[in-house]
DRENTI-491916 format. One record per residue (C-alpha): residue number from 0; x, y, z negated. Coordinates in steps of 0.25 Angstrom, whole numbers. Example, Ala and Ser with C-alpha at 12.3 -4.5 7.8 and 13.67 -1.06 7.14 Angstrom:
BEGIN
   zaza       X       Y       Z
      0      49     -18     -31
      1      55      -4     -29
END
This chain:
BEGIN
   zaza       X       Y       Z
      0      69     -71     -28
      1      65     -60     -17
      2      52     -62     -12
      3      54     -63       4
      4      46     -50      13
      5      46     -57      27
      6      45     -44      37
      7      39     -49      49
      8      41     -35      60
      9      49     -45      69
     10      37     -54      70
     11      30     -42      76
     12      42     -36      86
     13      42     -49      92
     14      28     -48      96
     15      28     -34      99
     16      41     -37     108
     17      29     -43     117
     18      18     -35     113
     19       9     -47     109
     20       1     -51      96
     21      12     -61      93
     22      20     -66      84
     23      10     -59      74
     24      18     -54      61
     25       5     -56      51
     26       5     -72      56
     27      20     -71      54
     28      17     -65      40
     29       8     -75      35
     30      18     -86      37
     31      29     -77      30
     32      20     -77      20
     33      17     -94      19
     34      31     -94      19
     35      34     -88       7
     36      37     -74       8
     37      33     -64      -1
     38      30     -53      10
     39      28     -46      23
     40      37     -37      27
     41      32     -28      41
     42      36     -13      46
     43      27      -4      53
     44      36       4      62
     45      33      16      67
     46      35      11      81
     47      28      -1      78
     48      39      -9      84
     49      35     -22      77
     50      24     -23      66
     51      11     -16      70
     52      -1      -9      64
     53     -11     -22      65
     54       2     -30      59
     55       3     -24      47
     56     -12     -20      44
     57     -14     -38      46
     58      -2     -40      38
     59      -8     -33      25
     60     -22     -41      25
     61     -13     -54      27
     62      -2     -54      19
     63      -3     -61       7
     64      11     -59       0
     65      15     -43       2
     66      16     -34      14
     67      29     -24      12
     68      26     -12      26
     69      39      -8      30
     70      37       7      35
     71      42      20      37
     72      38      32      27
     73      28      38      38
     74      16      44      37
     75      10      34      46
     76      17      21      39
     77      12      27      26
     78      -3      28      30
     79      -2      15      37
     80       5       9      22
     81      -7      15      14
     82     -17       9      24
     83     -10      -5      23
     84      -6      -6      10
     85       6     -15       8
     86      11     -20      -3
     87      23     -11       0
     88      29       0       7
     89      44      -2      12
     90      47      12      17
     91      59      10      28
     92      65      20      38
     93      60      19      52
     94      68      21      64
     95      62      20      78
     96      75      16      84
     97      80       7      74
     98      79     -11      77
     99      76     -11      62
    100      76      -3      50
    101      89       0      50
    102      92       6      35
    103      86      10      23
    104      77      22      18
    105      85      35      14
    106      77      38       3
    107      85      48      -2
    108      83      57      11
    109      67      54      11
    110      64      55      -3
    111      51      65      -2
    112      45      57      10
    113      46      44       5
    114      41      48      -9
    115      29      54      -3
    116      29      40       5
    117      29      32      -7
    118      18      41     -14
    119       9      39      -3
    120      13      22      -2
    121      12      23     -17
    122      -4      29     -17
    123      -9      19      -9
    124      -3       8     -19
    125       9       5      -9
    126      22       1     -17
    127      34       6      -8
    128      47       2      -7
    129      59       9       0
    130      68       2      10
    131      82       7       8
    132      98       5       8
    133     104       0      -4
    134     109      13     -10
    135     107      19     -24
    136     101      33     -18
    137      91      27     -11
    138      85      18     -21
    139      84      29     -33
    140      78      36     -22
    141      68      27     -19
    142      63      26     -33
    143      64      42     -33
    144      54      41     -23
    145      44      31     -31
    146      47      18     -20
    147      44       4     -29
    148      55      -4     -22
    149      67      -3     -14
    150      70     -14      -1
    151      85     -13       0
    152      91     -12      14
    153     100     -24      16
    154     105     -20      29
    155     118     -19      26
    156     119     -32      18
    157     115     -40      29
    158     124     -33      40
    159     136     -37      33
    160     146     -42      40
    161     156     -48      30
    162     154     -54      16
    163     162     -46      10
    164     152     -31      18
    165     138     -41      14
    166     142     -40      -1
    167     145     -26      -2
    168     132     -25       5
    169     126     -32      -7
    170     133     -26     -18
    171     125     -13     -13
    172     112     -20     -13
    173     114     -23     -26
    174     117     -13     -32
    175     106      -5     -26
    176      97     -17     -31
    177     102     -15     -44
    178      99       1     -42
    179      84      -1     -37
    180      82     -10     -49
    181      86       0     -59
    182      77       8     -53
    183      66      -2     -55
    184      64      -2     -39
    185      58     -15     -33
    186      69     -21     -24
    187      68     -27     -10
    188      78     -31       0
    189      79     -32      16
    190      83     -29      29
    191      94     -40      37
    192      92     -49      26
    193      93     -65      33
    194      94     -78      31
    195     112     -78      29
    196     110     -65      20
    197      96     -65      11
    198     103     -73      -2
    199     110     -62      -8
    200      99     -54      -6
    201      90     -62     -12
    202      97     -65     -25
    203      97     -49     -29
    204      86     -52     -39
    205      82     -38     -39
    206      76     -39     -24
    207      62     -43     -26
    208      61     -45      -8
    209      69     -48       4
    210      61     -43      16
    211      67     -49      28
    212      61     -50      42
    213      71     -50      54
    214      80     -62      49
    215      66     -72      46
    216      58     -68      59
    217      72     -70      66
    218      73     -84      60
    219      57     -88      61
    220      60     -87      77
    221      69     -99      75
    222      63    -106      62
    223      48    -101      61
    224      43     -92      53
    225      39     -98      40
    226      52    -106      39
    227      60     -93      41
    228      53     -86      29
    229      55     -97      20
    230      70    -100      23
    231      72     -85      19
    232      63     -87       8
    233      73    -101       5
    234      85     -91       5
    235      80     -81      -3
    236      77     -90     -15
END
């Protein structure tokens, strides 16, 4: 079974809607973690448009499964990385404009930036991982750049409108599952994953994580937060 990351940024843009010190994302971790998950997921944007400095530096004296930093492949997001520590590194694009991240990493077109990225990550004793589409290319680049794991973009898999569209979708993430594994890469999954889509997912017994954030903090506003975690948890196993 795939150990659950919970990301908890949508905890934070509700409170920066309103600019005031609540609901607090590292309260909202520590029931995440009673509830069974197996870590925090949280982005440090650029903009700062929902998790903030003080967020994460809290976050990694109190977390006590694992903290996964989503960040940008900046110098600034990597200084801030080797001052944290987590216990990884998801390297993401970064759009200003964007409502979320909208797509995967192209790799192939950043290959000497990112591998001085991951050096630097991997110097300080951060393991990194590479947030990309599911495509062949782009995950034997990702070990040609020395990353210890992939998290596959399962965008497109949860947009589908048909049956027929979702398991063509899957049929991709497979067979890039089946590639990453061949490469000995460490496999993660996310991105639109929810409560009507996460099975299928889940059974790929390759994936060691689903991080999911938007679909649990949208169901905690109606059940709570620690029974949101766990009925993903519930489905997932």
């Amino acid at each position: 079974m795939p150990r659950l990351g919970v990301n908890i940024d949508h905890i934070a843009t509700v409170r920066q809607a309103r600019g005031v010190m609540y609901p607090d994302p590292v309260t909202a971790a520590g029931i995440v973690e009673l509830a069974g998950a197996g870590g925090i997921v949280c982005h440090l944007r650029e903009d700062r448009r929902h998790i903030q400095d003080r967020d994460l530096r809290i976050l990694r004296e109190t977390i006590q499964t694992r903290l996964n930093l989503e960040m940008a492949a900046t110098e600034d997001m990597i200084s801030i990385a080797i001052a944290t520590k987590p216990n990884i590194a998801t390297l993401v694009p970064e759009k200003r404009e964007e409502l979320t991240t909208e797509g995967g990493l192209n790799v192939i077109k950043s290959l000497s930036s990112l591998k001085k990225a991951i050096q630097r990550l991997h110097k300080a004793g951060i393991p990194v991982s590479l947030f990309i589409d599911p495509q062949k290319d782009q995950i034997k680049a990702s070990e040609d750049v020395g990353a210890d794991a992939i998290e596959i973009h399962t965008g497109r898999y949860c947009d589908a409108k048909t049956p027929s569209g979702e398991d063509e979708e899957l049929k991709i993430i497979l067979d890039a599952v089946a590639e990453a594994s061949r490469r000995d890469l460490r496999i993660a999954a996310g991105h639109g994953l929810n409560y009507v889509n996460v099975r299928r997912i889940a059974e790929i017994k390759e994936i060691e994580e689903l991080n999911i954030g938007h679909s649990i903090i949208a169901r905690a506003v109606l059940v709570g937060l620690d029974r949101a975690v766990r009925e993903m948890i519930a489905l997932i196993r």
